[in-house]
PDB file as gemmi writes it, atoms N, CA and C in Angstrom:
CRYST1    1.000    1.000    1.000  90.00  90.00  90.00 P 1                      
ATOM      1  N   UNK A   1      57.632  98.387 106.093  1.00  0.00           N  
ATOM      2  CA  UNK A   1      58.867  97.921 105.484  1.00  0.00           C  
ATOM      3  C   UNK A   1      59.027  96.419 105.681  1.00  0.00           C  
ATOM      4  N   UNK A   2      59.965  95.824 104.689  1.00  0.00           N  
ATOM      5  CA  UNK A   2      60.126  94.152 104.790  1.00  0.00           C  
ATOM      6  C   UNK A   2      60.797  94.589 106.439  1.00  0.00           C  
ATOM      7  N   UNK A   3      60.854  92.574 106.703  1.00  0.00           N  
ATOM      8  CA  UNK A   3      61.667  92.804 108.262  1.00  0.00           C  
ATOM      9  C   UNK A   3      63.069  93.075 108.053  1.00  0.00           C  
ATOM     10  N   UNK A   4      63.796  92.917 106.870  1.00  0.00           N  
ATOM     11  CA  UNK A   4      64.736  92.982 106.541  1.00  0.00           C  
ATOM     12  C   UNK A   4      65.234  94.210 106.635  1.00  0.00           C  
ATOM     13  N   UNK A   5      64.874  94.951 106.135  1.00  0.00           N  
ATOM     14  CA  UNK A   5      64.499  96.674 105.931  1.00  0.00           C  
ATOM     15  C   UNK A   5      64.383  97.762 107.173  1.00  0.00           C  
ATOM     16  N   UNK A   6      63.392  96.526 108.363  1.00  0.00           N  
ATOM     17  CA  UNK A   6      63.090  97.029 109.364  1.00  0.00           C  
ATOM     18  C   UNK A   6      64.399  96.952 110.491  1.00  0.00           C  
ATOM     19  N   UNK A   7      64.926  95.522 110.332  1.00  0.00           N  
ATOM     20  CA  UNK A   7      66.206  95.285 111.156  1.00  0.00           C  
ATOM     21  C   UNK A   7      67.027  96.175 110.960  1.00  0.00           C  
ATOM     22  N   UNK A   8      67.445  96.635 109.765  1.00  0.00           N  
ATOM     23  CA  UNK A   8      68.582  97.162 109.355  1.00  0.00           C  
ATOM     24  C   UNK A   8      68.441  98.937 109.815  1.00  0.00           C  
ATOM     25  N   UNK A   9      67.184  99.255 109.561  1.00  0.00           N  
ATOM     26  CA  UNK A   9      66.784 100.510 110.501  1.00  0.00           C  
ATOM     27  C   UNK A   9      67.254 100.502 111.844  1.00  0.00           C  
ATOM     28  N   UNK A  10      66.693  99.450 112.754  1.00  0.00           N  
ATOM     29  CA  UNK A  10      67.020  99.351 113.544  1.00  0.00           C  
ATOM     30  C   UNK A  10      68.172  99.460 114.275  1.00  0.00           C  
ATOM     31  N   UNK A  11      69.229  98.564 113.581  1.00  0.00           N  
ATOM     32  CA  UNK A  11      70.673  98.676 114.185  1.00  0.00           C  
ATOM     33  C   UNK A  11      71.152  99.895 113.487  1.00  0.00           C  
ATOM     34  N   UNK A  12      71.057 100.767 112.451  1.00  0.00           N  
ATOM     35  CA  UNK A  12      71.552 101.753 112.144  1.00  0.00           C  
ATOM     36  C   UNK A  12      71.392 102.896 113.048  1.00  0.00           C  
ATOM     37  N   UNK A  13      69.535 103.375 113.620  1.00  0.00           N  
ATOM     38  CA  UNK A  13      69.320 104.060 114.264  1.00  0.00           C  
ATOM     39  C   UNK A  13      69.794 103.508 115.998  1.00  0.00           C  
ATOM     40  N   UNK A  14      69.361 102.735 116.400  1.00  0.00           N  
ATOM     41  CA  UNK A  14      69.898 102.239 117.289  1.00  0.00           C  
ATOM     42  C   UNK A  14      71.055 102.080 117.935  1.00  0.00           C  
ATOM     43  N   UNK A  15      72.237 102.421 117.060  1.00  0.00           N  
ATOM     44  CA  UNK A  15      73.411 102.529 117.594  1.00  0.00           C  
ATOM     45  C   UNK A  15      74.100 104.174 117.359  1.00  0.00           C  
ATOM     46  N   UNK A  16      73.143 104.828 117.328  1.00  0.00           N  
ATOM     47  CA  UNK A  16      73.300 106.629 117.154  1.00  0.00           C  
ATOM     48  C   UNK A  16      73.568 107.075 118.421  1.00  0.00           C  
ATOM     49  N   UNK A  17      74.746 108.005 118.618  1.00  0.00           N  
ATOM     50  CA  UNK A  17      74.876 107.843 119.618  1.00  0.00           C  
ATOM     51  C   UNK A  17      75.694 109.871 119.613  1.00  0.00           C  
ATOM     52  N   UNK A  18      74.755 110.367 120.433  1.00  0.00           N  
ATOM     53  CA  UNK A  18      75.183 111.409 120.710  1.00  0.00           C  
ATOM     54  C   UNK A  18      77.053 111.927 121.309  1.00  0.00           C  
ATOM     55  N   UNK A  19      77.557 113.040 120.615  1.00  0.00           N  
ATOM     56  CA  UNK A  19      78.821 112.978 121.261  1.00  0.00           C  
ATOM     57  C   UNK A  19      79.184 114.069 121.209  1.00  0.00           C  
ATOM     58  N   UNK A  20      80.304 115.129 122.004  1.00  0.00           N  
ATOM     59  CA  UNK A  20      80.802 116.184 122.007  1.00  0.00           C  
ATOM     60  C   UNK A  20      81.692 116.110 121.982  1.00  0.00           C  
ATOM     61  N   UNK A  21      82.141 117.670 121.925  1.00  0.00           N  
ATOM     62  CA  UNK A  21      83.995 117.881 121.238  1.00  0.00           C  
ATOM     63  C   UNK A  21      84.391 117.781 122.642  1.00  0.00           C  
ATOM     64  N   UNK A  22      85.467 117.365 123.042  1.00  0.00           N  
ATOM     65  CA  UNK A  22      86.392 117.267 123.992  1.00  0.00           C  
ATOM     66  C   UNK A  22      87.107 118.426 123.977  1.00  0.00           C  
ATOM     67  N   UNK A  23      87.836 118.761 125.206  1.00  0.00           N  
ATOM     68  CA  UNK A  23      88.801 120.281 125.352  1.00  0.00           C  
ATOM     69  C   UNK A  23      89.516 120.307 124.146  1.00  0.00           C  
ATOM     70  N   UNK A  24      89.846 119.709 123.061  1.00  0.00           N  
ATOM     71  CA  UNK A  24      90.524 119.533 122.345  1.00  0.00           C  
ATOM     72  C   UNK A  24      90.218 119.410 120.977  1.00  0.00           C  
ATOM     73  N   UNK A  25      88.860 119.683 121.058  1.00  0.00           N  
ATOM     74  CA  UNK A  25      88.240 120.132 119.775  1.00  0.00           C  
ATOM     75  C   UNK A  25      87.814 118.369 119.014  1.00  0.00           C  
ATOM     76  N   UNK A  26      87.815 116.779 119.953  1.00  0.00           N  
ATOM     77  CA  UNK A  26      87.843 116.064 118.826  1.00  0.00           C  
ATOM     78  C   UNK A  26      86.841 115.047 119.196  1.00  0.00           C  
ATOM     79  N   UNK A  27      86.004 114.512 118.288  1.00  0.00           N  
ATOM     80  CA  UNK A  27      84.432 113.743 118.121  1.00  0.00           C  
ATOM     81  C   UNK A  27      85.451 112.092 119.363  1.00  0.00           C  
ATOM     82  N   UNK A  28      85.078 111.809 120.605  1.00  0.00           N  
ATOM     83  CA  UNK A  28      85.278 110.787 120.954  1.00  0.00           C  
ATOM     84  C   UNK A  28      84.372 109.352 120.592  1.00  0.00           C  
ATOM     85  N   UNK A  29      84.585 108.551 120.228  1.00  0.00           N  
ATOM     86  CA  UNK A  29      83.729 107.763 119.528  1.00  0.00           C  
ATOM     87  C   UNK A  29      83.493 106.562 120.290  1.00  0.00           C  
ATOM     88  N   UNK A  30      82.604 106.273 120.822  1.00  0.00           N  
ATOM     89  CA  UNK A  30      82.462 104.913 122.049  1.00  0.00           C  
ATOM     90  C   UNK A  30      83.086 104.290 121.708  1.00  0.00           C  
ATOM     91  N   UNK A  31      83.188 103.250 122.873  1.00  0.00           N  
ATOM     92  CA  UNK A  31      84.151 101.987 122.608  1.00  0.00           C  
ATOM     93  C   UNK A  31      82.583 100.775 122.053  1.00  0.00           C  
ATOM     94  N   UNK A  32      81.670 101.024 121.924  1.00  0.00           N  
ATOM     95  CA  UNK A  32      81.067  99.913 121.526  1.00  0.00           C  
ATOM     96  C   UNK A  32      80.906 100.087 119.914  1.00  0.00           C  
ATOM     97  N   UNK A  33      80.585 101.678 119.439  1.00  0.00           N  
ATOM     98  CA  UNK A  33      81.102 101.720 118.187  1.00  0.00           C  
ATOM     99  C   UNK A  33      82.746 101.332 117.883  1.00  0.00           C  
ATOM    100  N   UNK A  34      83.678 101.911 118.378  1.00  0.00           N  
ATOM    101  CA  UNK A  34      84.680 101.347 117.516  1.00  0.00           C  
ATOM    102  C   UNK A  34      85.252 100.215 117.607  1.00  0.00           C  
ATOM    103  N   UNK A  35      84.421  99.287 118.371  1.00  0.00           N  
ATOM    104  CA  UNK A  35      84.655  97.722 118.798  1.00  0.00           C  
ATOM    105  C   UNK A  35      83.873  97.022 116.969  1.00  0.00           C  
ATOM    106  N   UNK A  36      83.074  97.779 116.991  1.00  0.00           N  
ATOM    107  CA  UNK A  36      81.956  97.473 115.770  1.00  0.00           C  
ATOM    108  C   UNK A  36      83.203  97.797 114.548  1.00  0.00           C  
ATOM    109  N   UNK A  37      83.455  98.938 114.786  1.00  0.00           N  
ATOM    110  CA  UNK A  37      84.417  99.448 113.237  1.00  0.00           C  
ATOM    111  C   UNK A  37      85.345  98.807 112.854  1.00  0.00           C  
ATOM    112  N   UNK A  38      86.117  97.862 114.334  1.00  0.00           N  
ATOM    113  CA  UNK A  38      87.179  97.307 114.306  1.00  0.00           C  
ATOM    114  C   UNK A  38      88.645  98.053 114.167  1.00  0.00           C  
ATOM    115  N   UNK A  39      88.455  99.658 114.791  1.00  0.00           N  
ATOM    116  CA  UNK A  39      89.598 100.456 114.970  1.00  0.00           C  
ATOM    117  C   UNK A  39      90.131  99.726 115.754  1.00  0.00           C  
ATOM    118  N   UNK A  40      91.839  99.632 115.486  1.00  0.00           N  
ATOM    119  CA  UNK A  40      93.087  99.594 116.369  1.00  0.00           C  
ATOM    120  C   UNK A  40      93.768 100.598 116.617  1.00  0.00           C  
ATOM    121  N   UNK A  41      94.164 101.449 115.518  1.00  0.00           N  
ATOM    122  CA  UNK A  41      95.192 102.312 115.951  1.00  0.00           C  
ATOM    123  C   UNK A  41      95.347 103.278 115.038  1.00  0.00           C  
ATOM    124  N   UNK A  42      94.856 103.287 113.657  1.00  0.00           N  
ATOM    125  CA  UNK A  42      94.733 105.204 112.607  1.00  0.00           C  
ATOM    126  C   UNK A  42      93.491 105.125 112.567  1.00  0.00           C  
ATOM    127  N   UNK A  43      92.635 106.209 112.475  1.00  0.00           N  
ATOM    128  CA  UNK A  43      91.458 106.191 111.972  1.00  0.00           C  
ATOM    129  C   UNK A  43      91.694 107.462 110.672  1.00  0.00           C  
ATOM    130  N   UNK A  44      90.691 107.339 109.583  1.00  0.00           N  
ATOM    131  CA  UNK A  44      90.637 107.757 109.103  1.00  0.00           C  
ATOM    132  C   UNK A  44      89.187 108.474 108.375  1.00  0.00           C  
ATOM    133  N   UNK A  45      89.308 110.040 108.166  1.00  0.00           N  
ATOM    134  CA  UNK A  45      88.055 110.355 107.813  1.00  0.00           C  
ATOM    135  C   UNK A  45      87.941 110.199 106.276  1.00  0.00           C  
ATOM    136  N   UNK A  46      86.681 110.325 105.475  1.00  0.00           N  
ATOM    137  CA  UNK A  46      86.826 109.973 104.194  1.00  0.00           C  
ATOM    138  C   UNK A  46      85.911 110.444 103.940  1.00  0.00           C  
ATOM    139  N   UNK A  47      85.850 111.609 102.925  1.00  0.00           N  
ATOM    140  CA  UNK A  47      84.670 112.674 102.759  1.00  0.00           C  
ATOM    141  C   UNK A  47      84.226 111.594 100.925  1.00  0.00           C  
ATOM    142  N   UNK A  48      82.423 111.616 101.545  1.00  0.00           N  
ATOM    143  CA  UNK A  48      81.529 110.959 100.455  1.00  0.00           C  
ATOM    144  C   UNK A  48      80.814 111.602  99.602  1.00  0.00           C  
ATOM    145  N   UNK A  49      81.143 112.623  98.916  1.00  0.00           N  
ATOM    146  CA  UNK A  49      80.273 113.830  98.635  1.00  0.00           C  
ATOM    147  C   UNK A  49      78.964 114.389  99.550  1.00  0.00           C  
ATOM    148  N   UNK A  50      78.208 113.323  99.570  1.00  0.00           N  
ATOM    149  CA  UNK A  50      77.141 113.792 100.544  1.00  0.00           C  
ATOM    150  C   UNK A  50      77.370 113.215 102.196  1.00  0.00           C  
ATOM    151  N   UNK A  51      78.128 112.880 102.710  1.00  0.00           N  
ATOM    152  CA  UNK A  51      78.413 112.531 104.085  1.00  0.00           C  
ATOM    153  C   UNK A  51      80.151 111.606 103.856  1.00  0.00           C  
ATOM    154  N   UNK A  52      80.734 111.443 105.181  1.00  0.00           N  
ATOM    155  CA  UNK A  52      82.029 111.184 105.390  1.00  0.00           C  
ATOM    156  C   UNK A  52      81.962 109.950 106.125  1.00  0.00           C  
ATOM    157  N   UNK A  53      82.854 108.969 105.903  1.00  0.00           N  
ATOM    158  CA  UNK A  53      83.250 108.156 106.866  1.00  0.00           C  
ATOM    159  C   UNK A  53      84.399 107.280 107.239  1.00  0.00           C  
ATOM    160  N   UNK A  54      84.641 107.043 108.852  1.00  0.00           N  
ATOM    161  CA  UNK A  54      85.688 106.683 109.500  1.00  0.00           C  
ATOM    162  C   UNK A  54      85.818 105.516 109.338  1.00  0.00           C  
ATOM    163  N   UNK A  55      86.812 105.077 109.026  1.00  0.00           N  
ATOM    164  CA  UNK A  55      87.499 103.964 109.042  1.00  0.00           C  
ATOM    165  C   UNK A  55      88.902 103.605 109.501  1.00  0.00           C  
ATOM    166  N   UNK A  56      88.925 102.076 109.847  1.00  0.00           N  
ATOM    167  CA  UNK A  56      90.261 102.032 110.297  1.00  0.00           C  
ATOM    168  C   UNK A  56      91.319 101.870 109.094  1.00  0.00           C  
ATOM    169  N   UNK A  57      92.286 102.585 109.342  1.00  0.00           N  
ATOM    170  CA  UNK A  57      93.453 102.571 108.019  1.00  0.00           C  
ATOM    171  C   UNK A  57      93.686 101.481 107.530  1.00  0.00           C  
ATOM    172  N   UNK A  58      93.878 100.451 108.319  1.00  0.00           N  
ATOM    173  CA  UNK A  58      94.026  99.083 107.913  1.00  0.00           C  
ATOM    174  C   UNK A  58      93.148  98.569 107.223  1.00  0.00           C  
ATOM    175  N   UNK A  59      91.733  98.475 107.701  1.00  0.00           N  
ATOM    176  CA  UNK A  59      90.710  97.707 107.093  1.00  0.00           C  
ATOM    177  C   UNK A  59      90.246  98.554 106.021  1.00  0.00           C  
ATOM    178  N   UNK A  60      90.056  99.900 106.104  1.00  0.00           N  
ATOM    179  CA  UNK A  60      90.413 100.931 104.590  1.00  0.00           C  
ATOM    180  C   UNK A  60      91.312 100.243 103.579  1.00  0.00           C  
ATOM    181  N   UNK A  61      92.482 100.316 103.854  1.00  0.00           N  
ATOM    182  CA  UNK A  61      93.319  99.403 102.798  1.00  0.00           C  
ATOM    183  C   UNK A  61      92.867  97.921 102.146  1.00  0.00           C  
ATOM    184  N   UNK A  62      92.422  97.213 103.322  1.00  0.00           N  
ATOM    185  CA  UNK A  62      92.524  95.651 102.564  1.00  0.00           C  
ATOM    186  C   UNK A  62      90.779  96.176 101.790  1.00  0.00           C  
ATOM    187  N   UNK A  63      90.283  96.769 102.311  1.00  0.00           N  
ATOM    188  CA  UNK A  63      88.815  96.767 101.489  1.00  0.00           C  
ATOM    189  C   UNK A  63      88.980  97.375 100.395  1.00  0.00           C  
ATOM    190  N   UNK A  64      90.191  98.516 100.183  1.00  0.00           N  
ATOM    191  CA  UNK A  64      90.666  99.372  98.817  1.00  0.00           C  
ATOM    192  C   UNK A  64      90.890  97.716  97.585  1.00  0.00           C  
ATOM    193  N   UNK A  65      92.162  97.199  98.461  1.00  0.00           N  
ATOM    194  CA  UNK A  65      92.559  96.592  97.416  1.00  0.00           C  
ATOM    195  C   UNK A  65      91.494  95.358  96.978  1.00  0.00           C  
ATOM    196  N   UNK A  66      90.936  95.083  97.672  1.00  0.00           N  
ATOM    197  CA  UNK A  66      90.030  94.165  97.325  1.00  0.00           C  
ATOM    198  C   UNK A  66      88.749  94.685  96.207  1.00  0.00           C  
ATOM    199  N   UNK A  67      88.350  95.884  96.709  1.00  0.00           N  
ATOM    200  CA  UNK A  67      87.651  96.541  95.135  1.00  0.00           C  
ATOM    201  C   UNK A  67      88.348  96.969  94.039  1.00  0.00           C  
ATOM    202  N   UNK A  68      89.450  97.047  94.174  1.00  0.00           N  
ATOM    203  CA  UNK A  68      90.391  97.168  93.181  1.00  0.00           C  
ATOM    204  C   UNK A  68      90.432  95.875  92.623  1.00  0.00           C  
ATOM    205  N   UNK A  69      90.461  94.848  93.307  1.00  0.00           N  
ATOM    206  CA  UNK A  69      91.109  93.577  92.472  1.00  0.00           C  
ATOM    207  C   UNK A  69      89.125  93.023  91.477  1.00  0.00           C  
ATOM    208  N   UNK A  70      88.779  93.068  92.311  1.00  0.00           N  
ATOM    209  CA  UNK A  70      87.301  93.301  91.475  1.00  0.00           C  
ATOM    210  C   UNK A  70      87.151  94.038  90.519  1.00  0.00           C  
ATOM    211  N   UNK A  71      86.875  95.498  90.828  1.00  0.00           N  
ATOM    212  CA  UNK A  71      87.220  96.548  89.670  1.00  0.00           C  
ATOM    213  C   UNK A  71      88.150  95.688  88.645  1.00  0.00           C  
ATOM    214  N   UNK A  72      89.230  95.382  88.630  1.00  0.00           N  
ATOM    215  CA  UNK A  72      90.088  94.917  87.162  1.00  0.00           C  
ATOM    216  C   UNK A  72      89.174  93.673  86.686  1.00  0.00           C  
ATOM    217  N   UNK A  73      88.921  92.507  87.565  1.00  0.00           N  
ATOM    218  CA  UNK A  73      88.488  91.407  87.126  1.00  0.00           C  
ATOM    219  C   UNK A  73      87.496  91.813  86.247  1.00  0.00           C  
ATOM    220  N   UNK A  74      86.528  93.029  86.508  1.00  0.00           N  
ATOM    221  CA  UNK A  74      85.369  93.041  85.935  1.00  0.00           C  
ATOM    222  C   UNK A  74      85.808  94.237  84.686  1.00  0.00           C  
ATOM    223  N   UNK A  75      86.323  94.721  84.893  1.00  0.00           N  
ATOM    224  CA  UNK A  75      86.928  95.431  83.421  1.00  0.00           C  
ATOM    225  C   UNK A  75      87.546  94.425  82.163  1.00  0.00           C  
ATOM    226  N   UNK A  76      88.473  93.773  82.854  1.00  0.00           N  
ATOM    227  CA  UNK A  76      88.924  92.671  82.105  1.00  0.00           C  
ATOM    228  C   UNK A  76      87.900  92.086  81.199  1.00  0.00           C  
ATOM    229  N   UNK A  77      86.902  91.392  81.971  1.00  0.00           N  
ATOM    230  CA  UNK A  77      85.677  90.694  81.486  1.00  0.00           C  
ATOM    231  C   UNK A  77      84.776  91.543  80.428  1.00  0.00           C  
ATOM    232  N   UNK A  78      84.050  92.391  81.349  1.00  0.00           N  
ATOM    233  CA  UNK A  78      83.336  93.445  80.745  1.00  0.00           C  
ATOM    234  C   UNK A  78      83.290  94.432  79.713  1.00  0.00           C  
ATOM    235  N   UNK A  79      84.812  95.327  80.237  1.00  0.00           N  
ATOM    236  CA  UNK A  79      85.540  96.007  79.555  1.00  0.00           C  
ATOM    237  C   UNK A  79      85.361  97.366  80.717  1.00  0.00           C  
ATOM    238  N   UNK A  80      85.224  98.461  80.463  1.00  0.00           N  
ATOM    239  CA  UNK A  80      84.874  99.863  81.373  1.00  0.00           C  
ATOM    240  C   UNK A  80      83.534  99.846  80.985  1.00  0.00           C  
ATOM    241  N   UNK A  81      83.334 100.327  82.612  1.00  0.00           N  
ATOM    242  CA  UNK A  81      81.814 100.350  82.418  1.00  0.00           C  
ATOM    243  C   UNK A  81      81.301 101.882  81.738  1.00  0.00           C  
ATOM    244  N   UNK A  82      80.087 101.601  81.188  1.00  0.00           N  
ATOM    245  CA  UNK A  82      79.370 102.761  80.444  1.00  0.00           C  
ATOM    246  C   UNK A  82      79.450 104.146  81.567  1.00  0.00           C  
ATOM    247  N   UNK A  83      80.182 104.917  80.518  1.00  0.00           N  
ATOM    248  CA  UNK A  83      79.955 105.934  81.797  1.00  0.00           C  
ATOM    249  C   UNK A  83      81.023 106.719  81.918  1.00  0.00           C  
ATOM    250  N   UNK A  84      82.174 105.686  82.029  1.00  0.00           N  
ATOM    251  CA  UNK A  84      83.291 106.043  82.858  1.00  0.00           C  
ATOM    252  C   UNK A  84      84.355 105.665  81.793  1.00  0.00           C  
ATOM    253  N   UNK A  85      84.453 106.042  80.276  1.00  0.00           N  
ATOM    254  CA  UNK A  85      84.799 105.617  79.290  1.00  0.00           C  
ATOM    255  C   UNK A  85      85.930 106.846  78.823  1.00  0.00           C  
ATOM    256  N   UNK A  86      85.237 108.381  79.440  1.00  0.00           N  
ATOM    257  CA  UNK A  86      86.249 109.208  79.585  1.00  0.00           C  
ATOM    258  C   UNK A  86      87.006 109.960  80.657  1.00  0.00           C  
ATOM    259  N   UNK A  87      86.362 108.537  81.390  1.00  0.00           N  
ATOM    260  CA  UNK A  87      86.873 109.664  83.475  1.00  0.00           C  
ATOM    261  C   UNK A  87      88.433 109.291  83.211  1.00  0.00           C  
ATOM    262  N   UNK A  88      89.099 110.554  84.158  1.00  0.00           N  
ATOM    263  CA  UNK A  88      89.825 110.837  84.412  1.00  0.00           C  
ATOM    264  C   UNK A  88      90.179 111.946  85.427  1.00  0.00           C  
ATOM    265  N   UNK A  89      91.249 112.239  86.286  1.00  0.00           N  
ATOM    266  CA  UNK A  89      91.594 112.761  87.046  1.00  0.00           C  
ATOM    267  C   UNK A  89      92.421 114.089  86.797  1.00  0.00           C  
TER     268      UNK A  89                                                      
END                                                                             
């Protein structure tokens, strides 16, 4: 693999970190991971079709609105992208 490729293996696998349920049934998550995640105080799970992930509520939000404000800029420009011409909810 490039070294690029290889680094990024690296810190992905490298920071795997085994964990169990507590009396209380709940995943405790190191403090060196959630120093990394930048949790303060909600976390939140977020199911990806094929895997889920935690984030802090806060930084969830400003990263929402910020692909949101992208998303429009580039619709604006573009128009809707191919594809997604009849999505809906």
């Amino acid at each position: 693999l490039p070294s690029e490729a290889e680094a990024i293996k690296r810190h992905l696998i490298g920071n795997a970190n085994r964990v169990e349920l507590d009396e209380q049934n709940r995943v405790l998550i190191p403090q060196r991971l959630r120093k990394f995640a930048r949790f303060e105080k909600s976390a939140i799970i977020r199911g990806q079709i094929s895997h889920c992930e935690i984030w802090d509520e806060a930084v969830l939000d400003e990263e929402e609105l910020q692909a949101m404000q992208i998303a429009k800029r580039q619709i604006e420009e573009n128009g809707v992208p191919r594809g997604m011409e009849n999505f809906s909810f």
